[in-house]
VOPAGU-2260 file (C-alpha; in pm, 1 decimal, decimal comma):
REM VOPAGU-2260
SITE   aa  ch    i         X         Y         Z
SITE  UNK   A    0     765,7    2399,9   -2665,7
SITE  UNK   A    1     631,3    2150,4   -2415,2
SITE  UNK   A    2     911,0    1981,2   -2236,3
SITE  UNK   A    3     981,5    1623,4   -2287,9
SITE  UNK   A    4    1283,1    1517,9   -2118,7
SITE  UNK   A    5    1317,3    1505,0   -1694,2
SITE  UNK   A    6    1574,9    1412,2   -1470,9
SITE  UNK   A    7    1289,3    1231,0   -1274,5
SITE  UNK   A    8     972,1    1118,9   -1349,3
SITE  UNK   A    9     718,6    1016,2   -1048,6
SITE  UNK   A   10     388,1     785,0   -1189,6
SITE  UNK   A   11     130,3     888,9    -876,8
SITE  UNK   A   12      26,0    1187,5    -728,3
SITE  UNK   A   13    -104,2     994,5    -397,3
SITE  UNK   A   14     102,2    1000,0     -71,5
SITE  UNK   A   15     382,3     794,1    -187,2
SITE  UNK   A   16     459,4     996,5    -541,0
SITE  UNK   A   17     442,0    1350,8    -326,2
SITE  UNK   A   18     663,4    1276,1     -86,8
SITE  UNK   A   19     912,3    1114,7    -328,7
SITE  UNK   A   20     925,2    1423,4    -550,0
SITE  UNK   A   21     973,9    1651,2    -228,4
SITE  UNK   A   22    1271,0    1403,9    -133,1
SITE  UNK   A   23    1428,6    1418,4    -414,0
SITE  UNK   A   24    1414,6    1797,3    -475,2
SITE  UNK   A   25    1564,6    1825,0     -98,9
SITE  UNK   A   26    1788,5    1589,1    -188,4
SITE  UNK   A   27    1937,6    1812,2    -498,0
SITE  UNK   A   28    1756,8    1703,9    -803,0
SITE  UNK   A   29    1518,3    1996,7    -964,1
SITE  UNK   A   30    1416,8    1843,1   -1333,5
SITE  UNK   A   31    1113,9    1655,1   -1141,7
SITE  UNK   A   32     769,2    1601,9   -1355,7
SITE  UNK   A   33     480,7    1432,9   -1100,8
SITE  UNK   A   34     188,5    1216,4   -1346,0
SITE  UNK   A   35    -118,6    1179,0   -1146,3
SITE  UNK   A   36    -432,4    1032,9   -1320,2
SITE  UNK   A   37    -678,7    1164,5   -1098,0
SITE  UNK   A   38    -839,7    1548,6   -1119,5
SITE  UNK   A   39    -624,7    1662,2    -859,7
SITE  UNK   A   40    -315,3    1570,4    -663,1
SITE  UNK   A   41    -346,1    1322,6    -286,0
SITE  UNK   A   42    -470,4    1007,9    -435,1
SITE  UNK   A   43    -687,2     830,8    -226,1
SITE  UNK   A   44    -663,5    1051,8      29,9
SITE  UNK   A   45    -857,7    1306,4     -90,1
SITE  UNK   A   46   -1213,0    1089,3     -19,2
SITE  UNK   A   47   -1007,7     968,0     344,7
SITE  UNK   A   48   -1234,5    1248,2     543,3
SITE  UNK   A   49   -1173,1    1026,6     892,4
SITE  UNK   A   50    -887,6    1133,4    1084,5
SITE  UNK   A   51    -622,3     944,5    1247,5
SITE  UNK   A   52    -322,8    1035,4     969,6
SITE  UNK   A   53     -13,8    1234,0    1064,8
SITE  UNK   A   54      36,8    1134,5    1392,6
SITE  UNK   A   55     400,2     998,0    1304,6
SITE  UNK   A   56     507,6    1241,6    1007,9
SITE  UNK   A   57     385,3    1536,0    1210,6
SITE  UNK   A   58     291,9    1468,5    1558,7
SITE  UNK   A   59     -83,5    1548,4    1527,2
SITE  UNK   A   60    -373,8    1382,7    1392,1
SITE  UNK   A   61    -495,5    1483,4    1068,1
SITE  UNK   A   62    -791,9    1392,2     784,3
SITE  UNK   A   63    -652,9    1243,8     514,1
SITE  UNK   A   64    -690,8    1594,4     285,0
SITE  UNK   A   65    -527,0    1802,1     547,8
SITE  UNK   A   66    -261,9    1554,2     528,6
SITE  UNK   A   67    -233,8    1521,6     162,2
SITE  UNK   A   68    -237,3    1927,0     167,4
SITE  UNK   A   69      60,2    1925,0     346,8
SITE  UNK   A   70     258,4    1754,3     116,3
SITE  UNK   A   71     125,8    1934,2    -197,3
SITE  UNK   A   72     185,6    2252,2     -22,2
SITE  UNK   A   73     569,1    2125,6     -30,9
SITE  UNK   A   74     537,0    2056,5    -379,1
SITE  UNK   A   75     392,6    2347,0    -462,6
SITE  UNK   A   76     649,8    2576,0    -240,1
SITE  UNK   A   77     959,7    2383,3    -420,1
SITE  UNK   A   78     817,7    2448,1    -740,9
SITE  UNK   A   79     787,2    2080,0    -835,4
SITE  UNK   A   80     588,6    1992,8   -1199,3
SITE  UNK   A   81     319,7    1785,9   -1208,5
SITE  UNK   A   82      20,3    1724,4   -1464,1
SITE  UNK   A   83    -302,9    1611,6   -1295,9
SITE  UNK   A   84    -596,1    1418,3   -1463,8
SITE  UNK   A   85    -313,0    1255,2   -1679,8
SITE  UNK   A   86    -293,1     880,8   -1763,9
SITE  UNK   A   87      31,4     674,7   -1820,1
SITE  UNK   A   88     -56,3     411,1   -2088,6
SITE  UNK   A   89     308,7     255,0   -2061,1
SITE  UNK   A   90     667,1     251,1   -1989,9
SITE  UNK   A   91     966,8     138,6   -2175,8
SITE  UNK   A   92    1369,6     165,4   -2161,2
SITE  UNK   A   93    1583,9     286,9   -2440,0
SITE  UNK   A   94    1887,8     175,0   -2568,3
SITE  UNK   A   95    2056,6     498,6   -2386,3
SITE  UNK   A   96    1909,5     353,1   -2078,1
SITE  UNK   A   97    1672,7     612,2   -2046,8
SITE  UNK   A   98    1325,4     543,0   -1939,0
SITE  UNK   A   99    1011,4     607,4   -2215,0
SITE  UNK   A  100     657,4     694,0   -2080,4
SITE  UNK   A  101     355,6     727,5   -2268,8
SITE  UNK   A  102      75,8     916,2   -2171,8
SITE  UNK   A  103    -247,5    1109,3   -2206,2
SITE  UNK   A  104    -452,3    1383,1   -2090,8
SITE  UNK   A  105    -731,8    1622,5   -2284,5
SITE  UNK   A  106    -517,3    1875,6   -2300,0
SITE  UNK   A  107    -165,4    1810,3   -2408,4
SITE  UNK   A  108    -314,2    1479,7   -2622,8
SITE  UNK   A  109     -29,8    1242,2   -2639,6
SITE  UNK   A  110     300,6    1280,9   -2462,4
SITE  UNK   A  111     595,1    1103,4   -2491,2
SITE  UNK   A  112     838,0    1172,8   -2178,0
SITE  UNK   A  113    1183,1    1047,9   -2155,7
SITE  UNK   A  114    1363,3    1037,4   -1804,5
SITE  UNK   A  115    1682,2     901,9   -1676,0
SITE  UNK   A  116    1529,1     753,7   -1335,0
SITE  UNK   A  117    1142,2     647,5   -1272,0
SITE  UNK   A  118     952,2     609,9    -941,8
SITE  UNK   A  119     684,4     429,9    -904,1
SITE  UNK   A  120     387,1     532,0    -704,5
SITE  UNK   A  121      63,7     373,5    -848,6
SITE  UNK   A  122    -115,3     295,1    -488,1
SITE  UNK   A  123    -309,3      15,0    -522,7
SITE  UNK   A  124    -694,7    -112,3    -565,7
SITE  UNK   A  125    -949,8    -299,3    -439,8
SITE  UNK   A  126    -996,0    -707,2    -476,0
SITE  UNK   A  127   -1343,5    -702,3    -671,9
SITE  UNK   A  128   -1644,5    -920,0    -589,0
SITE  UNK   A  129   -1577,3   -1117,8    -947,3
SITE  UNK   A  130   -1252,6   -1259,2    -788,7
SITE  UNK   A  131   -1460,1   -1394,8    -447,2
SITE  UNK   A  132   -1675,3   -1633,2    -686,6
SITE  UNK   A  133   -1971,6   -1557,3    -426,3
SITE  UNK   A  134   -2296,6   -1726,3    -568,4
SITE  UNK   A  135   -2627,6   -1567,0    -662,7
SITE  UNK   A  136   -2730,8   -1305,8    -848,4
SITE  UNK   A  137   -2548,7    -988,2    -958,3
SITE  UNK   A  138   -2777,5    -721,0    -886,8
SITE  UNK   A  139   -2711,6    -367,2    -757,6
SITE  UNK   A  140   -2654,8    -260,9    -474,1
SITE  UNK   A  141   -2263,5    -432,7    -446,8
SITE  UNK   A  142   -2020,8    -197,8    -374,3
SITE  UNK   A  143   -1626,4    -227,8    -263,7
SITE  UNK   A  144   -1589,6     -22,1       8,5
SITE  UNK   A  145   -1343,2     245,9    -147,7
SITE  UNK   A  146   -1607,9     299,2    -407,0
SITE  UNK   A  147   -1901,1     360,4    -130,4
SITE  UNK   A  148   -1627,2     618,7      49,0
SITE  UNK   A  149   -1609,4     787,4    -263,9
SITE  UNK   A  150   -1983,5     821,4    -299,3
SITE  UNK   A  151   -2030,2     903,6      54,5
SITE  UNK   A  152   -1781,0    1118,2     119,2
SITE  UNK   A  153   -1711,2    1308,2    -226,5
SITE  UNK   A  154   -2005,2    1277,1    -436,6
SITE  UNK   A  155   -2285,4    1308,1    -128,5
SITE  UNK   A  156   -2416,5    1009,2    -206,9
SITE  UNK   A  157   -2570,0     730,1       9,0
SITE  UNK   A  158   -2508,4     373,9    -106,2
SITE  UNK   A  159   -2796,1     196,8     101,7
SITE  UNK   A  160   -3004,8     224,9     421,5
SITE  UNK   A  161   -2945,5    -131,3     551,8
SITE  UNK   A  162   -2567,4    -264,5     451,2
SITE  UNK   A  163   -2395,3    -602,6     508,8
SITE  UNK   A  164   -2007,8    -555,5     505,5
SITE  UNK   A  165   -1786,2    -887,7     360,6
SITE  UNK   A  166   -1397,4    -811,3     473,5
SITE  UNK   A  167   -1283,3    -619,6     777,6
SITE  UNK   A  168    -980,4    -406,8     591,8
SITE  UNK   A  169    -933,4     -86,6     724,7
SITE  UNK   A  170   -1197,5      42,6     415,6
SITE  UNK   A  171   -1468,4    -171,3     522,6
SITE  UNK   A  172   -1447,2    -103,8     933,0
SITE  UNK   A  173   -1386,9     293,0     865,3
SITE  UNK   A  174   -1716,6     252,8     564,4
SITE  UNK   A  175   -1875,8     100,6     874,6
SITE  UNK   A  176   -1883,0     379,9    1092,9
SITE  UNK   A  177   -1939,7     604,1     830,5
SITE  UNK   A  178   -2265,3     463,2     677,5
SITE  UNK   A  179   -2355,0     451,3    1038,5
SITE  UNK   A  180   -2324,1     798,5    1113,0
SITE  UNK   A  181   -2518,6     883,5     721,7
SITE  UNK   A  182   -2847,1     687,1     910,3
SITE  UNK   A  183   -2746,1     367,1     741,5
SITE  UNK   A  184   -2784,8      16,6     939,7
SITE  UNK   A  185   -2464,7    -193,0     920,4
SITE  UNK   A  186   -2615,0    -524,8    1009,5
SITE  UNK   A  187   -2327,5    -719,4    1056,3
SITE  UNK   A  188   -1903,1    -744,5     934,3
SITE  UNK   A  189   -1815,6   -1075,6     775,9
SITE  UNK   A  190   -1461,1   -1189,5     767,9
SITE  UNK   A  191   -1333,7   -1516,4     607,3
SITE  UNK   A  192    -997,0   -1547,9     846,1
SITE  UNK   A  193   -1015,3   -1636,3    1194,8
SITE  UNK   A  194    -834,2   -1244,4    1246,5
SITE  UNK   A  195    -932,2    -911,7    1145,4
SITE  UNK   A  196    -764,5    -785,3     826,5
SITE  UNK   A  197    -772,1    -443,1     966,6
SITE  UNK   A  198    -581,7    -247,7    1245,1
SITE  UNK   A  199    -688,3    -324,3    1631,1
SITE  UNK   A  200    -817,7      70,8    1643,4
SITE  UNK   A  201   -1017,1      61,6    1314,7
SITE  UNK   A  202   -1185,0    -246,0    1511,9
SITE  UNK   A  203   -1229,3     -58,0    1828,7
SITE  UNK   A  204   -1356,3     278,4    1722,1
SITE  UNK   A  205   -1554,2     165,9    1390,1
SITE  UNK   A  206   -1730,5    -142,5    1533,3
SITE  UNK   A  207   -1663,8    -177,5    1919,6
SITE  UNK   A  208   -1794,2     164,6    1984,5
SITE  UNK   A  209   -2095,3     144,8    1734,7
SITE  UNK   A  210   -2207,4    -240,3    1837,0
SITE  UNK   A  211   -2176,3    -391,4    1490,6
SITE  UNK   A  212   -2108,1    -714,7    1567,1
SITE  UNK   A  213   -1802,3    -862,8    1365,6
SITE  UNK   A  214   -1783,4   -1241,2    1297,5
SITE  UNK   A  215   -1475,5   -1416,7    1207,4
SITE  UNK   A  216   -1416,0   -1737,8    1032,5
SITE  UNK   A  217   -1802,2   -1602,2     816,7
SITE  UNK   A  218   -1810,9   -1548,5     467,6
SITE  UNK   A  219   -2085,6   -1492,8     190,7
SITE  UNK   A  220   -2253,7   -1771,3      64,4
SITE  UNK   A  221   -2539,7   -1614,0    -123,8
SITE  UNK   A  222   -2684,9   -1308,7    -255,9
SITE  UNK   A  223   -3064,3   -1287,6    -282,8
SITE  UNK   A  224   -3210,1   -1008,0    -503,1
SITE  UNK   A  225   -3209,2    -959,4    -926,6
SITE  UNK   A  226   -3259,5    -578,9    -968,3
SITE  UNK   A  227   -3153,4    -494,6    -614,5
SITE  UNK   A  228   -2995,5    -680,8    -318,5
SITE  UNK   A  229   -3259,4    -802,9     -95,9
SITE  UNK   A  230   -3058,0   -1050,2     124,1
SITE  UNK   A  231   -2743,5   -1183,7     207,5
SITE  UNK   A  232   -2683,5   -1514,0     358,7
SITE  UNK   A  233   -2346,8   -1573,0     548,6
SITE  UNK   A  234   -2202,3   -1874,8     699,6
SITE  UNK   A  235   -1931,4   -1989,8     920,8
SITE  UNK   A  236   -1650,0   -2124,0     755,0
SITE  UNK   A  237   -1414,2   -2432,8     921,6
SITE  UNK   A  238   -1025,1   -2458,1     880,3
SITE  UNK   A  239   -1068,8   -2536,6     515,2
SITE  UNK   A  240   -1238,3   -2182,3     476,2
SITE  UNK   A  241   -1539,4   -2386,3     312,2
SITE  UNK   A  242   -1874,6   -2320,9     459,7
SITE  UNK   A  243   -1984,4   -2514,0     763,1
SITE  UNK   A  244   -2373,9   -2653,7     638,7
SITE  UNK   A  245   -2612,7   -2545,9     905,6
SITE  UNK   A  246   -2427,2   -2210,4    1000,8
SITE  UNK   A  247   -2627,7   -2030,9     750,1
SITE  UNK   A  248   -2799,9   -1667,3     853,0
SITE  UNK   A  249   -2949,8   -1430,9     625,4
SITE  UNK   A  250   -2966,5   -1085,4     696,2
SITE  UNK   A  251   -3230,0    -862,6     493,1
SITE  UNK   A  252   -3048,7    -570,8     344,7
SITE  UNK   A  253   -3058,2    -349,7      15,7
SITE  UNK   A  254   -2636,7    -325,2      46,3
SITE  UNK   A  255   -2333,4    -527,1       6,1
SITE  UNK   A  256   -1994,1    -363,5      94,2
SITE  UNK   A  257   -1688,6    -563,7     -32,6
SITE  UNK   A  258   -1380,8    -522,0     191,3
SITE  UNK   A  259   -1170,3    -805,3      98,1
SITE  UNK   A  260    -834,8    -727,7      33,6
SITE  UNK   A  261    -591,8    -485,8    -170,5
SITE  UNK   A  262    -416,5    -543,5    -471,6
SITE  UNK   A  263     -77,0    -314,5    -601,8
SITE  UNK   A  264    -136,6    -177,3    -877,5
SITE  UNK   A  265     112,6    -276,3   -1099,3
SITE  UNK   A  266      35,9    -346,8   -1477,1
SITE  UNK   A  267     296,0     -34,8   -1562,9
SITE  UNK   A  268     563,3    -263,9   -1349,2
SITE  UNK   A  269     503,0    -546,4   -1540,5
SITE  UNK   A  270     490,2    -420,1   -1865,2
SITE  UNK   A  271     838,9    -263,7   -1795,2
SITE  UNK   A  272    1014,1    -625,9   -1664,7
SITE  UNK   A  273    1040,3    -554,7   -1350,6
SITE  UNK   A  274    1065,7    -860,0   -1122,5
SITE  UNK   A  275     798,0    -915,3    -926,7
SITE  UNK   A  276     712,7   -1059,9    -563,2
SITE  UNK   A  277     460,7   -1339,9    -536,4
SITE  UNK   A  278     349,5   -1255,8    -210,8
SITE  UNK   A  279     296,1    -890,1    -206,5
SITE  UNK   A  280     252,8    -877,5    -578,2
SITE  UNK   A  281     460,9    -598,2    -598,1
SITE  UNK   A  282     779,8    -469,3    -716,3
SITE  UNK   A  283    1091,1    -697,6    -544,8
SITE  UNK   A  284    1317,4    -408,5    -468,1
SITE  UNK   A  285    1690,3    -364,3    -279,4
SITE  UNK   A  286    1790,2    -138,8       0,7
SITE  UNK   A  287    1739,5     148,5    -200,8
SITE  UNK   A  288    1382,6      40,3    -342,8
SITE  UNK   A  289    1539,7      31,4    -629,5
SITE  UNK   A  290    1384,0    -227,0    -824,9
SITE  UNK   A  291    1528,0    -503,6   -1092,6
SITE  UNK   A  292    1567,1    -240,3   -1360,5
SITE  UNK   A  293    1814,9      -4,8   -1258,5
SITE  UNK   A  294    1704,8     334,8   -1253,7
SITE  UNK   A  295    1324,4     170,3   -1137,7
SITE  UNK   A  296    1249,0     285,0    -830,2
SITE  UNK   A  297     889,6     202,3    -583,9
SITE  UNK   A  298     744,1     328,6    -305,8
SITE  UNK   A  299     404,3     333,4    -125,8
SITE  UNK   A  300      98,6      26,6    -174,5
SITE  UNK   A  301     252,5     -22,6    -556,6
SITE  UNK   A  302     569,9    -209,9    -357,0
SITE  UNK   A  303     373,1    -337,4     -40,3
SITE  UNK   A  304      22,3    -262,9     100,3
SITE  UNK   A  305      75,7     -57,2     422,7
SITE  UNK   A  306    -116,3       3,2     732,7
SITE  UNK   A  307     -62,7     396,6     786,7
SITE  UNK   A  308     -12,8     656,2     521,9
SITE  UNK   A  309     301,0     803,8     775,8
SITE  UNK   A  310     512,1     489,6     636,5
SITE  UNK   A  311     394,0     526,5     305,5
SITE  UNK   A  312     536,3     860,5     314,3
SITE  UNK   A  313     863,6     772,1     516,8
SITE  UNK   A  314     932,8     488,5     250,5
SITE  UNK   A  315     860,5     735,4     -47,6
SITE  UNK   A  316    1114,6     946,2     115,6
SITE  UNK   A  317    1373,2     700,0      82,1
SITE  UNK   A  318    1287,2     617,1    -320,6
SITE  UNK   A  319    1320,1     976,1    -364,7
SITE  UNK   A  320    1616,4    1067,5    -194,8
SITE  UNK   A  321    1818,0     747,3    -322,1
SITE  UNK   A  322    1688,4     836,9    -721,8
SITE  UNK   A  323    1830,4    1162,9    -645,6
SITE  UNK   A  324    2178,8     954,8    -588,0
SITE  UNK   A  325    2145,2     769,0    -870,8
SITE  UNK   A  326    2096,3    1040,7   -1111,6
SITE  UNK   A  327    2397,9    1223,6    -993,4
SITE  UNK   A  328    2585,4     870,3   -1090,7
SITE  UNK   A  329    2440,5     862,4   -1417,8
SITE  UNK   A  330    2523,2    1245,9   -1463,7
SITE  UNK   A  331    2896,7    1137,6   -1382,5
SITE  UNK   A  332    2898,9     834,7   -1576,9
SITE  UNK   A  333    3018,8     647,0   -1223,9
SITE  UNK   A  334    2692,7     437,9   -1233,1
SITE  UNK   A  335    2860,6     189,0    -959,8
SITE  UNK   A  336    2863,2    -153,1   -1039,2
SITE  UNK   A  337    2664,9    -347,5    -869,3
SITE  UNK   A  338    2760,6    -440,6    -479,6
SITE  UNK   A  339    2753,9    -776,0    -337,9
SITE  UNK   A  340    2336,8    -763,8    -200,3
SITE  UNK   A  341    2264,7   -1029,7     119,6
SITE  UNK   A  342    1916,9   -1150,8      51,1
SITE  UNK   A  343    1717,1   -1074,0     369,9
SITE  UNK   A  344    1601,7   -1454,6     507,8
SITE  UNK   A  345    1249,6   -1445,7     701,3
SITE  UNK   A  346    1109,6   -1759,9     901,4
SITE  UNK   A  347     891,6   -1809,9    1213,5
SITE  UNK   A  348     581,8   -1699,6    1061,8
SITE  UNK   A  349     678,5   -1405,1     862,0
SITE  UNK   A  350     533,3   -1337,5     481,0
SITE  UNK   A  351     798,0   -1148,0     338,9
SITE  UNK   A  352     985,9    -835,3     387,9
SITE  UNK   A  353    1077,2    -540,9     200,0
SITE  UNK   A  354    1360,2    -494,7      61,9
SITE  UNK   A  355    1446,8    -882,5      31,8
SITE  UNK   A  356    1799,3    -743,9     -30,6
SITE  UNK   A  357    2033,1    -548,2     120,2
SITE  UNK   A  358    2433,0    -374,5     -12,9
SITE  UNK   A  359    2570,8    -302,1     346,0
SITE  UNK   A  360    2793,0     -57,6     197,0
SITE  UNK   A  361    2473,6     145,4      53,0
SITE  UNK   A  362    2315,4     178,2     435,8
SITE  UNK   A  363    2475,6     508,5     529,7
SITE  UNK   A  364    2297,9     576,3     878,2
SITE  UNK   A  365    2031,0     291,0     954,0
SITE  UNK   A  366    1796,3     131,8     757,0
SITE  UNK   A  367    1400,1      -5,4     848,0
SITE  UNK   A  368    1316,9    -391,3     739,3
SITE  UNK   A  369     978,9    -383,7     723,3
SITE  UNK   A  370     766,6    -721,2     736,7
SITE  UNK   A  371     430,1    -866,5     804,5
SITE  UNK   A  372     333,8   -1189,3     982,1
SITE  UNK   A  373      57,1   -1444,6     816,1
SITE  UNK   A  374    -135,9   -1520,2    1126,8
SITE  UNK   A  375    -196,9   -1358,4    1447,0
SITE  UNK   A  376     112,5   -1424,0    1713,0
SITE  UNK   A  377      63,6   -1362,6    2098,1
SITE  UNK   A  378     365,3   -1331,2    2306,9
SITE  UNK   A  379     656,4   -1368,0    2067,4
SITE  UNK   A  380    1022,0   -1237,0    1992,6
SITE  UNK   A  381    1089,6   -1109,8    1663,8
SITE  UNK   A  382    1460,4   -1152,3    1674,8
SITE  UNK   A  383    1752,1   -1032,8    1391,8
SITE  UNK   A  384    2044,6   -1241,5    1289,9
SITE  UNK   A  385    2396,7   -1101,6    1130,0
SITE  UNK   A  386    2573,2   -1433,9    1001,7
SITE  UNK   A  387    2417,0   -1641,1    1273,4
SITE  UNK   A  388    2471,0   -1390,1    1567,8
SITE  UNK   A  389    2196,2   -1245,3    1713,5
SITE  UNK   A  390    2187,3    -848,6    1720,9
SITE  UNK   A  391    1866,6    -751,5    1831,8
SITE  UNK   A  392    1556,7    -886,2    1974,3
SITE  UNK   A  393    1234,1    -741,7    2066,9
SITE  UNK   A  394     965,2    -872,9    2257,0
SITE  UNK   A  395     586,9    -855,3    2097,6
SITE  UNK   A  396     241,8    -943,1    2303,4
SITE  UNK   A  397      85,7    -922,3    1979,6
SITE  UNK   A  398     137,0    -904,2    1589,8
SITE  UNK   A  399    -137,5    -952,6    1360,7
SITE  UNK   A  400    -144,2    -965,1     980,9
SITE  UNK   A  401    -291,5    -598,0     943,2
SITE  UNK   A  402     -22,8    -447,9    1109,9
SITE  UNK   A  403     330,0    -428,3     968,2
SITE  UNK   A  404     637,2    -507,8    1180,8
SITE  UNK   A  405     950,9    -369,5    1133,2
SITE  UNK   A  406    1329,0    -420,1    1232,8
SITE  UNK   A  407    1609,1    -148,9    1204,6
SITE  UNK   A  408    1972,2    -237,0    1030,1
SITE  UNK   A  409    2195,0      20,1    1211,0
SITE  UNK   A  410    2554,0      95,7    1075,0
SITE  UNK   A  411    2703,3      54,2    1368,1
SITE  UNK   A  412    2556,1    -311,2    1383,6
SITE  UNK   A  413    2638,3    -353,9    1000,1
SITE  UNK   A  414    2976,6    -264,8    1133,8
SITE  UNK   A  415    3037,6    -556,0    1322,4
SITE  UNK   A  416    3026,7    -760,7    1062,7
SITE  UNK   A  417    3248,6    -630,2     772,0
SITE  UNK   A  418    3251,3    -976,8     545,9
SITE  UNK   A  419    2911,7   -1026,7     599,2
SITE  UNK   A  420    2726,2   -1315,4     426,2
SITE  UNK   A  421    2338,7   -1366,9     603,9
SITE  UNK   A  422    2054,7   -1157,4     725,8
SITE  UNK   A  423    1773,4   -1356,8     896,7
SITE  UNK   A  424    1446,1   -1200,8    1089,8
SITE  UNK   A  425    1296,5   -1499,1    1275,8
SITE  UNK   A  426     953,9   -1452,5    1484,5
SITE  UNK   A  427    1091,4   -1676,3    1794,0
SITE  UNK   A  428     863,0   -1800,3    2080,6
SITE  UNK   A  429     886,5   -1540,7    2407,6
C-alpha cells in the first residue's frame, strides 16, 4: 500500500528542497518524501550548463548539473524518497495540526499526503513580458531568458540569429554569452535602472569580454514585427523611468530576450495563510525559517531571490535541520511555546532582510542576516546594533542590488545582551 503519511514533506526538488531533505536526514529525521514537478530532480539547474557554482559549498567550480548531482547523489546515498514529474495542486492544515498536500502525477493519479512539518522549496520564475506593458505587436520571437536557456541548452534549439536582450539579471547576461557562442548576434542589453540587476562577474565575463554593449537607464519602447520580430526600438529613460523623446534607436533583430526580474513562486504559500513579505514576495519567516504557520518552513528563491546557488543551499540547510527539531517537539508533545522574537530593524538603504525576526534563545552557535540594498552604495559601513550598541561594523567599497549582503548574529555577541529588546542593520556612510 502506497504510503501516505511522512514525518517531512519537501515541495521542490531544485537546490533548496535537496539540500533540506539531506539536512534533515543528518540531522535525525528518516520519514522524508521530496515532490518535485519536473522529470527529474535539480530544478533549474539542470539547463544551468555555465559554470561558476560550488565554489563556496565545495571549494571548486562546478556546472550547475554537476552541482545538482552532488546533492542528489546525497539523497540518493541516505536513501531519501522522492517522486519526480509530480505536481502539488495544494496544501492545507488539519485540525491535528498536521499538514494536507494534494497532488498528482501519471502514475500514482491522485495522492493525498499528510505530514507533521512542510518545507517549502518552490524556486521561483520569471517576470513575463505581459507584466512590462511594452507596446507593439505580439509576435514571435519573445522569449524570457530562462525559457531560451532551456531551448538552447536542453532541447538544442536556437531561439534567433540576431537577439536584443531587455533586463541584465544574471539569466539574461549568462543567455548573452551563450547565444553568442551558438553564432547568434546579441545586438545590444537594455536595462531600465541606472545599475545592473545582475552580479559584477556575470557583467564582466558575459558582456565585457564579448563587447555587447550594455546600456543603463534604456528600456523597450516598441516592438516592430506581426508574425515575427523584425525590430526593436529602445530608449533612454530619465529619473521617472519614462522614456526620454528623442533617445529612440531601433535595432533590426528577429529576437527579444526578456530578463527582467524574478518572482517566488508562491501560490502553494498563499493558499496555505502563510504571511507574506511585500518586498520579496515571499514567505516572512523567523530565525529558524520557520514561517507564520508553525510547522511551515522555506528555503531557497520561494523565501528570497538569491545571487548564488551555494546560499541557496546553506539556507536550505538550516530549514532542514531546524524541521528536524521541530518534529522531535511535536513527537514529545513539548512543542515550546512561542519565545519572545526581536523584529530585525533595517535602515540606510536596505530592502529587507531575512529572517525579519529573531528568538535569541533559538541561535545556538551563530546565525547569518542576510539583506539586500535598493540602489548601488560606494564606500559605505554596514554596521549592526544590539539595543543601541554597536557590535559590529564592516566596511564595503561597493554593494549593489544584485548582490546580497549579509551580517552574522554570534552567541557570544547575543550574550552580551541577555534582556535584549532591538536588532538594527544600518548601511552608514564610511
Amino acid at each position: 500500500m502506497e504510503k501516505t503519511e511522512y514525518n517531512l514533506i519537501i515541495i521542490g526538488g531544485g537546490p533548496a528542497g535537496l539540500a533540506a531533505a539531506v539536512s534533515a536526514y543528518d540531522a535525525g529525521e528518516r520519514s522524508i518524501l521530496v515532490l518535485e514537478r519536473d522529470l527529474r530532480l535539480g530544478g533549474i539547474l539542470n539547463q544551468c550548463i555555465h559554470n561558476g557554482f560550488g565554489l563556496h559549498t565545495f571549494q571548486e567550480e562546478l556546472t550547475g548539473p554537476e552541482y545538482a548531482q552532488r546533492f542528489i547523489d546525497r539523497l540518493t546515498e541516505r536513501g531519501i524518497a522522492y517522486k519526480s514529474d509530480t505536481m502539488v495542486v495544494s496544501v492545507g492544515t488539519s485540525e491535528d495540526g498536521y499538514k494536507e498536500v494534494a497532488a498528482v502525477n501519471e502514475t500514482d493519479g491522485l495522492l493525498l499526503l499528510k505530514c507533521k512539518a512542510l518545507i517549502l522549496a518552490m524556486g521561483c520564475r520569471e517576470r513575463s513580458r505581459g507584466a512590462l506593458n511594452i507596446p507593439g505587436f505580439r509576435p514571435a520571437g519573445i522569449f524570457s531568458a530562462g525559457t531560451a536557456q532551456r531551448l538552447v541548452n536542453i532541447e538544442g534549439y536556437l531561439p534567433g540569429r540576431r537577439v536584443v536582450i531587455l533586463g541584465s539579471g544574471d539569466i539574461g547576461l549568462i543567455m548573452a554569452r551563450r547565444m553568442t557562442l551558438e553564432g547568434a548576434k546579441v545586438l545590444v542589453c537594455a536595462e531600465l535602472m541606472p545599475y545592473s540587476g545582475g552580479l559584477k562577474r556575470n557583467i564582466v565575463q558575459c558582456l565585457d569580454d564579448f563587447g555587447i554593449p550594455l546600456k543603463l537607464s534604456h528600456t523597450v519602447v516598441r516592438i516592430e514585427g506581426k508574425e515575427r520580430v523584425e525590430a526593436v526600438v529602445i530608449a533612454e529613460v530619465g529619473a521617472d523611468r519614462k522614456p526620454i523623446p528623442g533617445t529612440e534607436e531601433r535595432y533590426e533583430c528577429d529576437t527579444l530576450l526578456l530578463s527582467v526580474g524574478l518572482l517566488p513562486e508562491n501560490e502553494l504559500s498563499i493558499g496555505l495563510g502563510v504571511e507574506m513579505s511585500t518586498v520579496t514576495n515571499g514567505p516572512v519567516v523567523n530565525e529558524s525559517l520557520e514561517t507564520s504557520v508553525p510547522g511551515v518552513f522555506a528555503a531557497g528563491n520561494v523565501l528570497h531571490v538569491h545571487d548564488l546557488v551555494d546560499y541557496v543551499s546553506e539556507e536550505a540547510a538550516l530549514a532542514g535541520k531546524s524541521a528536524a527539531a521541530y518534529i522531535r517537539e511535536y513527537d514529545q508533545g513539548s512543542i515550546s511555546e512561542e519565545m519572545a522574537r526581536i523584529p530585525v530593524t533595517v535602515s540606510g538603504g536596505i530592502r529587507y532582510s531575512v529572517p525579519v525576526s529573531v528568538a535569541p534563545g533559538r541561535i545556538s552557535d551563530w546565525l547569518k542576516v542576510r539583506f539586500r540594498v535598493g540602489d548601488v552604495m560606494r564606500n559605505k559601513k554596514v554596521v549592526l546594533y544590539l539595543d543601541g550598541v554597536k557590535e559590529l561594523s564592516k566596511r564595503r567599497h561597493v554593494m549593489a542590488p544584485g548582490e546580497m549582503e549579509e551580517v552574522v548574529l554570534t552567541r557570544k555577541v547575543l550574550d552580551k545582551h541577555p534582556d535584549l529588546k532591538s536588532i538594527e542593520i544600518k548601511v552608514e556612510e564610511g
